[in-house]
N, C-alpha and C positions, 0 to 999 in steps of 0.2 A: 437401579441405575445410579441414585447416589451411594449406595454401599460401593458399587466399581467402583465412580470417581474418589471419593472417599480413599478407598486402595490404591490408587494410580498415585494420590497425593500422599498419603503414607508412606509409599514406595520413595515417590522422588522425595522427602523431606529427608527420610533415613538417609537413603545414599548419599544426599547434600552434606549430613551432619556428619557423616564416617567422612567424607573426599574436606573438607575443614581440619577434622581432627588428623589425616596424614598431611594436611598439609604444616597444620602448625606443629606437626612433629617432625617436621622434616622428609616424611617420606614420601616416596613417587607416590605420584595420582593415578588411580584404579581407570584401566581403560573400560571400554563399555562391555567386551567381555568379562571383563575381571567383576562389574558387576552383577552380570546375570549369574554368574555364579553363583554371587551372593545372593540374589534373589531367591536361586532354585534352593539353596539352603533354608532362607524363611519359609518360603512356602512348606518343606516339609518339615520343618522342623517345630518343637514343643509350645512355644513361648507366640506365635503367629499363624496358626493355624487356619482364620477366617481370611487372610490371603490366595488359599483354593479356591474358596466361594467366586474369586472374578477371573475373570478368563486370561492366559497369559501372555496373549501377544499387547493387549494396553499397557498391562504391569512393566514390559518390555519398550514399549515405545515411551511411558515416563523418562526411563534410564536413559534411553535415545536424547530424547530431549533438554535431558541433564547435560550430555556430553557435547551437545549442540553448545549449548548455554556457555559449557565451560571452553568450548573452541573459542566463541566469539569474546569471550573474559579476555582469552590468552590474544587474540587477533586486536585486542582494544577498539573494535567495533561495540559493546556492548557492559555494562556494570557488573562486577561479581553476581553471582545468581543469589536469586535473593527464599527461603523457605514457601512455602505456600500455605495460604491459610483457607479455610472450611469458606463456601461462597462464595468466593472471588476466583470467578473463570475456570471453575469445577465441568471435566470432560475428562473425557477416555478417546482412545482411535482403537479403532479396527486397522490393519497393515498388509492382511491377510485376502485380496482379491476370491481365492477358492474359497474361502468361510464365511461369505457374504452373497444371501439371496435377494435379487430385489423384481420383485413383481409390483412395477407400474401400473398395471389396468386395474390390476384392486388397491393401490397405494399402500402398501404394505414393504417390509422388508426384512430379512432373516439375518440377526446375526447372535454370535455364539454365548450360549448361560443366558442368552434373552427371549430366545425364541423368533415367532415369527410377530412384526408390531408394526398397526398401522398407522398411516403418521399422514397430516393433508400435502397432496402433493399440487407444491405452490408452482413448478416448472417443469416444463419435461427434460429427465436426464437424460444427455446425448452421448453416446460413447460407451466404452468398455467401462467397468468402477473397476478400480483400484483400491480406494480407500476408503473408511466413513470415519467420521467422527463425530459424536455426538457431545450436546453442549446444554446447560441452564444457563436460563437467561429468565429472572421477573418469573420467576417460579414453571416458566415453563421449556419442555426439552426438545432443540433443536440437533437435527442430522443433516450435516455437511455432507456431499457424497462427491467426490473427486474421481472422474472419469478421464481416459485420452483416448482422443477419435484423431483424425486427419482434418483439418480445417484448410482451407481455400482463402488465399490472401486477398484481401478486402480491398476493396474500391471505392475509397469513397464518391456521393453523388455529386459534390462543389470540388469548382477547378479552383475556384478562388482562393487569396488569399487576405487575413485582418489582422492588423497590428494594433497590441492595447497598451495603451499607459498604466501601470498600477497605480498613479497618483503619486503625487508629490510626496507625500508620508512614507510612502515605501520604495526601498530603490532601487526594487525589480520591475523591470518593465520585460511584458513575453509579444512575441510574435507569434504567432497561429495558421497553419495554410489550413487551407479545404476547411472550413468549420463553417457549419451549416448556420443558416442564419439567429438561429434560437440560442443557440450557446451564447453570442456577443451578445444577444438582449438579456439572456438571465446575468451576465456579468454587470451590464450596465446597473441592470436593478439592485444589483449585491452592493454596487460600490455605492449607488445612489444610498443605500439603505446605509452605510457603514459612515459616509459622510455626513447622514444627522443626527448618527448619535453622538454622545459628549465626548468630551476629548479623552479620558481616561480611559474610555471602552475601545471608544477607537482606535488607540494605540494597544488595545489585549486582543483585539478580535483583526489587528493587521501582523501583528506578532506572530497568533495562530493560525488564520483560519487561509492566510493567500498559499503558505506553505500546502496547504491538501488541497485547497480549487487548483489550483497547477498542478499537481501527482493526478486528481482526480481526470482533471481535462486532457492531461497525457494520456494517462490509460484510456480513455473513451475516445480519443485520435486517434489511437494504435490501434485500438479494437476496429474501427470504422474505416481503415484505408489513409486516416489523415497523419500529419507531422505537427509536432511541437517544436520552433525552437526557438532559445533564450536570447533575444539580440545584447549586446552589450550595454549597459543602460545608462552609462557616463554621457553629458552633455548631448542624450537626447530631447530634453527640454528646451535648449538654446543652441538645436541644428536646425538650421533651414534644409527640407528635403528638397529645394527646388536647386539650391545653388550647393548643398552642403556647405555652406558658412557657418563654424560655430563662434560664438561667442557672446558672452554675460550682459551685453548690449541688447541682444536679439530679444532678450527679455525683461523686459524693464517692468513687470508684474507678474502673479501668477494668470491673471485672468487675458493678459494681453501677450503677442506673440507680434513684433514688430523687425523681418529682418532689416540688416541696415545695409546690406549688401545688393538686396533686389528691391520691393515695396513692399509697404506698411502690411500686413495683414493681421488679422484681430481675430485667434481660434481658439479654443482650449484642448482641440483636438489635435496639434502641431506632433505634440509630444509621442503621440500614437501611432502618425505620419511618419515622423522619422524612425522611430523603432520598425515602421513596417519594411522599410527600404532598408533597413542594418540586417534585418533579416531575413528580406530578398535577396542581396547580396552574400549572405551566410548560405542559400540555399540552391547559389547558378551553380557552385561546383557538383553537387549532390544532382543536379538535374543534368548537367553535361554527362555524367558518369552515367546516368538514367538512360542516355539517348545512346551512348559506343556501346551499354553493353546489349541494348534490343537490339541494335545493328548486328 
């Protein structure tokens, strides 16, 4: 398996270094046909011989993923593609659904110049496979197996909805519907945890890490029936959700929350408050539309 990845990375470096050398000569760039051609040329030809040794639909899907690379270059979605080196995220795919066996009950799976190999079966796959790809990782080799079945849109079990502050450091604040009660408590422990470390950390770990708890908590809302959405986060610190009053008055601390428009109150949670009503009201249009189209 590393002689394959090995090859797949041989593969994409070559064609990397030829789609460079037309470009700095001026010339059109080689589409994805134009390099399996070249492919089919290494493989048979004098100089590349140990190219046969792997099977050709990975050797194939490298090129794929070169031409990926250089769409999103060209889209400025993504940086010039950059060579690949031996170790670092070393894999092959399978692409080929008919040239892959997989026999669940003995954990086992067939695919092509590999044979049949058995591997611990951590989940049951659901669905038809389509694809595998196989990957090292810490010296040892893991198979992705990419299935599509018919899935049934989720429901989640809370009607509820909870609005979070990200804290004053960061100037995202999210609103949350349906989220069961366990998600808001590990949040609460993450920030608690993030506010006693020193300040230089806790300015690299709000930099990175609130970025992927919000993709992560998305996806695990969508997956579940629930909604994510982003309320505006401009002077929800210094809104009152009772009167919507904003103003630089309403706060005359971080720790205190005094509007001056209704009475005094003393919360650290205001800011959560109001982001939750910014994103109730973000959310009647979406539920009205919910209700004419069951009708």
């Amino acid at each position: 398996m590393r002689c394959f990845a090995g090859s797949c990375r041989f593969v994409l470096n070559k064609a990397l270094a030829l789609q460079k050398g037309r470009y700095e000569n001026g010339d059109k760039k080689l589409g994805y046909a134009g390099l399996c051609k070249l492919l089919t040329g290494w493989r048979n030809g004098t100089e590349m011989p140990w190219l046969k040794d792997a099977p050709t639909h990975p050797l194939q899907q490298s090129l794929k993923d070169l031409e990926r690379a250089h769409a999103n270059f060209f889209a400025k979605r993504a940086d010039f593609p950059r060579f690949k080196k031996k170790g670092q995220g070393d894999s092959f795919r399978y692409p080929d659904s008919k040239q892959i066996k997989l026999d669940q009950a003995n954990s086992r799976i067939f695919l092509p110049k590999l044979g049949w190999l058995r591997y611990r079966n951590s989940r049951e796959v659901l669905g038809e496979v389509r694809q595998v790809t196989t990957s090292v990782n810490g010296g040892k080799w893991f198979v992705g197996i990419q299935t599509e079945r018919e899935a049934t849109e989720p429901i989640h079990q809370s009607a509820s909805a909870i609005g979070i502050d990200m804290d004053g450091h960061c100037p995202v604040r999210h609103l949350f519907g349906r989220v069961v009660s366990r998600a808001a408590q590990q949040f609460q422990e993450a920030r608690t945890a993030v506010q006693a470390l020193s300040a230089g950390l806790n300015k690299s770990i709000l930099d990175q890490g609130w970025f992927e708890f919000r993709r992560q908590l998305d996806c695990k809302l969508v997956w579940n029936g629930g909604m994510l959405i982003a309320a505006p986060p401009h002077d929800t610190s210094r809104t009152c959700p009772c009167c919507g009053h904003a103003a630089a008055d309403n706060r005359q601390t971080q720790a205190k929350f005094a509007c001056v428009n209704v009475v005094s109150r003393k919360t650290p949670m205001w800011s959560a408050r109001s982001t939750y009503w910014r994103g109730d009201a973000a959310l009647q249009p979406v539920e009205r539309w919910r209700g004419q189209a069951a009708r």
